[in-house]
C-alpha positions in Angstrom: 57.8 43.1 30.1 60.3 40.2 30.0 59.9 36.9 31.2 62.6 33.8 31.1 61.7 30.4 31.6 62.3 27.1 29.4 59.7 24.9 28.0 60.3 20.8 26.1 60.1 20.9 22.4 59.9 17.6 21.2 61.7 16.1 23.7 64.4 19.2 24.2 64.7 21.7 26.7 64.5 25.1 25.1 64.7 28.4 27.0 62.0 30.7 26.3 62.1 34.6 26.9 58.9 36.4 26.6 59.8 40.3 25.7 57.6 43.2 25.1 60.5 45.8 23.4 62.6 45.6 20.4 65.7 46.2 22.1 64.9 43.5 24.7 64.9 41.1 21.7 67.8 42.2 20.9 69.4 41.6 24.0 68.6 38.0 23.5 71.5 35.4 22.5 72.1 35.2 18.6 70.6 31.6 18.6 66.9 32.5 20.6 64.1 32.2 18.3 62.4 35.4 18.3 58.4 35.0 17.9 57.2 38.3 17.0 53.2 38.9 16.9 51.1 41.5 15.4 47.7 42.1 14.5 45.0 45.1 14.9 45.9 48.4 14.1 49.8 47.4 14.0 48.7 45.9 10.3 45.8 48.3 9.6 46.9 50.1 6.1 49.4 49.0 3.8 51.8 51.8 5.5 51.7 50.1 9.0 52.1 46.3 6.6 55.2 47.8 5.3 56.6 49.1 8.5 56.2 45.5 10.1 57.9 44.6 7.1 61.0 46.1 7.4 61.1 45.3 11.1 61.0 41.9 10.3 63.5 42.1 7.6 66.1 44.1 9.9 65.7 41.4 12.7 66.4 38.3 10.1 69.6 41.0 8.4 70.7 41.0 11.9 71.2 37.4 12.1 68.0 36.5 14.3 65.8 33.5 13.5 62.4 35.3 13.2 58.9 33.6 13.4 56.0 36.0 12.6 52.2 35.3 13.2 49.9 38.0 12.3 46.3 38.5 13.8 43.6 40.1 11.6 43.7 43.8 10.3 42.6 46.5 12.3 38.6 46.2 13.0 38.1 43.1 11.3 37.4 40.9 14.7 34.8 43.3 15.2 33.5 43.3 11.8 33.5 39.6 11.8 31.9 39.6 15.4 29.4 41.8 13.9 28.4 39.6 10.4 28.0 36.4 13.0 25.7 38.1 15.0 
């Protein structure tokens, strides 16, 4: 999936691409800032923790300006779901 569309950022125009593939990212100019999300199983073990990692790490080596949010670990909506009930 890719999407391209702008949106005001304190007063600026700022284009905004919404991609679903690393190499679409790429693709973007040097200057986008690329949001990258992950949560669930993505970050479920300290393997998969390390793997975003790097990934993140390459993008910023490559010159990108990176912004990362991360969403809880793998099961632990359900577990929290499951302690409010």
């Amino acid at each position: 999936m890719e999407a391209r569309g702008f949106a005001s950022m304190r007063g600026r125009r700022v284009s905004l691409w919404v991609m679903s593939s690393r190499s679409a990212a790429l693709a973007a100019p040097p200057e986008t800032l690329v949001v990258q999300k992950y949560g669930g199983t993505s970050v479920g073990d300290v393997e998969r923790i390390r793997k975003v990692a790097a990934r993140i790490a390459g993008a910023v080596a490559e010159g990108r300006r990176v912004a990362v949010t991360v969403s809880a670990m793998g099961h632990s909506t359900d577990r929290l779901v499951a302690l409010a009930r």
